[in-house]
N, C-alpha and C positions, 0 to 999 in steps of 0.2 A: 576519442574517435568520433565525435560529430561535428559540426558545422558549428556550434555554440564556443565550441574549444578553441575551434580555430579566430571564431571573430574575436573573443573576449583574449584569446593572445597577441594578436594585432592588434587590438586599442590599447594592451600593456603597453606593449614596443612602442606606441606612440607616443603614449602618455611617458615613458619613461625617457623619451629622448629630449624633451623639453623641461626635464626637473634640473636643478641645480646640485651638485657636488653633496651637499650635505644632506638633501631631499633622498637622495640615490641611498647613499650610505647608511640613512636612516629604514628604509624598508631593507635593506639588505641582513640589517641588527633583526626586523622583524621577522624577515623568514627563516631568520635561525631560530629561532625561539618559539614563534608557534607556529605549529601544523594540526592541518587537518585530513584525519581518515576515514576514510569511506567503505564499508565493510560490510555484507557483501554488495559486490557491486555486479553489472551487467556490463560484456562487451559492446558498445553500441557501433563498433567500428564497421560493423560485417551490417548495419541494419543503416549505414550511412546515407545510401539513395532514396529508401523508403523514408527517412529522418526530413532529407532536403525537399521531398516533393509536398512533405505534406506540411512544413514548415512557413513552404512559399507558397502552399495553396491556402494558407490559414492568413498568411498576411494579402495574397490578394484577394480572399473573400472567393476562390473559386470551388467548384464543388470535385469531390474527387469521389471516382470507382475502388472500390480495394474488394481482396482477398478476404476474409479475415476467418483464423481457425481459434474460438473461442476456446477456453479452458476447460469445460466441462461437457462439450459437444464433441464427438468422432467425425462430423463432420466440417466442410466449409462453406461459410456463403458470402457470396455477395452483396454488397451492401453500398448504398451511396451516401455518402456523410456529407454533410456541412459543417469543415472543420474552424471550431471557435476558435479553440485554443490547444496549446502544445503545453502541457505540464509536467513537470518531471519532481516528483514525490518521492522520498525513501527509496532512494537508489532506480527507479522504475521511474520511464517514460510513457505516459498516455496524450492521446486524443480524444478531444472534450468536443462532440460535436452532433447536430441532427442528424441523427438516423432515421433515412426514409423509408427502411424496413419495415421498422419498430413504433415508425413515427412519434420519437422522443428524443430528448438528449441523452446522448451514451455515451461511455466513458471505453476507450479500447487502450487496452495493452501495445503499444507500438510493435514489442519486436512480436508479438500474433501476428501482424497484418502482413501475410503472406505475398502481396503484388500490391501496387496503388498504382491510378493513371490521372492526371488532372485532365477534368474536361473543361469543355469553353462556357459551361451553364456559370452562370454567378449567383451570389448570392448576398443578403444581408443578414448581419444578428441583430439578434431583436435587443432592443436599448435598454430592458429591462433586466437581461444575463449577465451576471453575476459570479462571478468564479466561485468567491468566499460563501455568497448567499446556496449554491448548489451542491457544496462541499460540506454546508453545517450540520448535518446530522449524523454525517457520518463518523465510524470511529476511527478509520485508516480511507478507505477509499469506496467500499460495500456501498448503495444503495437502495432500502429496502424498505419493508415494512417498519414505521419507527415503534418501540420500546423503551419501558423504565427498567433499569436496570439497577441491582442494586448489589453492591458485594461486601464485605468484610475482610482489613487487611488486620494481620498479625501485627500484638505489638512491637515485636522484632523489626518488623519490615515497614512499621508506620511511619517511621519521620524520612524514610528514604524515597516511598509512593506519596506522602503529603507535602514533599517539594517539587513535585511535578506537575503539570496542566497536562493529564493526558488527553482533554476532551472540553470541550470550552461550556459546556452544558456540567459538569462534572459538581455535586455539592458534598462538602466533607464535612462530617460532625467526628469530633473526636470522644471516643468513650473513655470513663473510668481506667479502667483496666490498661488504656493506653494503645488499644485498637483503635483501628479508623473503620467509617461505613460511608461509602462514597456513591452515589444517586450520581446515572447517567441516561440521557436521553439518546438513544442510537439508533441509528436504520442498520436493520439486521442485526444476527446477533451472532455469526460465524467470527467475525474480526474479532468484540470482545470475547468471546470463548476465547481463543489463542490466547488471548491477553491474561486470561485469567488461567489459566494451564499454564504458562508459563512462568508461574509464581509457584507451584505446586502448590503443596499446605497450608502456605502464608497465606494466603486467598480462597475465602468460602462467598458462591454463590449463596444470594437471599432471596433471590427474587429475578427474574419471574420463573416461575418452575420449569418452564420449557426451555430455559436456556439451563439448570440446578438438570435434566432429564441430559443436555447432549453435551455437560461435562463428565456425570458417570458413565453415559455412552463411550466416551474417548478414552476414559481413566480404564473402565474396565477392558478395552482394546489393548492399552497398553500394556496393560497386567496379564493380560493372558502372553503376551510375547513375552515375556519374561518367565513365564511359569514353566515348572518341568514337566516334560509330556507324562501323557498317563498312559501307562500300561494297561492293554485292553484284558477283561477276563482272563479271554478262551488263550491269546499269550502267554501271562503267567502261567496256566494250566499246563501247556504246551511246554513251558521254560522248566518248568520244575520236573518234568515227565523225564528231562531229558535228560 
């Protein structure tokens, strides 16, 4: 459902009408054999208008007005960006661009931006912006105060976490026992919490105490949804009278 979809299938169609008989036949064996799934994903069909204006205001360097209804704000505001870049991460589409709100680079959620208008102001990016260099500390997309981070995975669960690069700052020592302890340098620490909750038991926070503080904050949230309610006193008193 965007603009991406539709280019990148017109240059297939192109590209395929100039192959040869065996070239054809040969991606044809390919896409029976591997696929790729995307899970979950977002409709971006419905968010298509907003997708092309800001797409084509990124490629002429124009500045645009939007809507935008942040995640954690009740309300909305205005805002006028200088859109760098269009990125599309883990199923989600953002806009990488100065905020002259905030007066900095901010990162927005596409389908949040409630309205966009491109105006006739222009602009330049500065030659020193960096996609890779603005994204490095992060551990999914969070930008924040940075931290050392340090966890403990189960032997069970260590050689399946020790084939992974979840973080390019990430250092793994292997223990005895056949546990990992893996040292990470991250901005904010809400994205690694998920990360580490979502291991349960296999993964003990070490460090730093304030992020070891808002995994028993979650754990013990959790645990109460599950617990059976308690019967107040003067109830039972009541229930038994009866």
């Amino acid at each position: 459902g965007t603009p991406f979809h539709d280019s990148i299938d017109s240059v297939f169609k192109k590209i395929q009408s100039t192959l040869p008989p065996q070239a054809l036949r040969y991606l044809d064996q390919m896409q029976s054999v591997f696929h790729v799934g995307i899970k979950p994903y977002k409709d971006y069909g419905q968010f298509r208008n907003i997708l092309n204006q800001v797409n084509q205001a990124a490629m002429d360097r124009r500045r645009v007005e939007m809507v935008y209804h942040s995640l954690h704000r009740k309300e909305k505001t205005l805002r006028k960006v200088d859109p760098y870049k269009v990125w599309f991460y883990d199923g989600t589409i953002y806009l990488i661009g100065l905020c002259h709100l905030r007066e900095e680079v901010r990162m927005f959620v596409l389908d949040r931006i409630k309205a966009v208008t491109m105006t006739d102001e222009r602009f330049t990016m500065p030659k020193d912006f960096n996609l890779d260099d603005f994204m490095r500390h992060s551990f999914r997309v969070m930008h924040d105060e940075l931290y050392m981070v340090k966890v403990r995975i189960s032997p069970g669960w260590a050689r399946w976490v020790g084939e992974k690069i979840w973080h390019e700052s990430q250092k793994i020592t292997k223990n005895r026992d056949g546990s990992l302890e893996i040292n990470f340098r991250v901005a904010g620490l809400d994205e690694i919490k998920r990360w580490v909750l979502s291991f349960g038991p296999e993964c003990q926070v070490l460090g730093p105490e304030r992020l070891k503080e808002m995994v028993r904050k979650d754990l013990s949230r959790n645990l109460a949804q599950y617990s059976k309610p308690r019967l107040s006193l003067n109830l039972m008193k009541e229930m038994r009278a009866v």
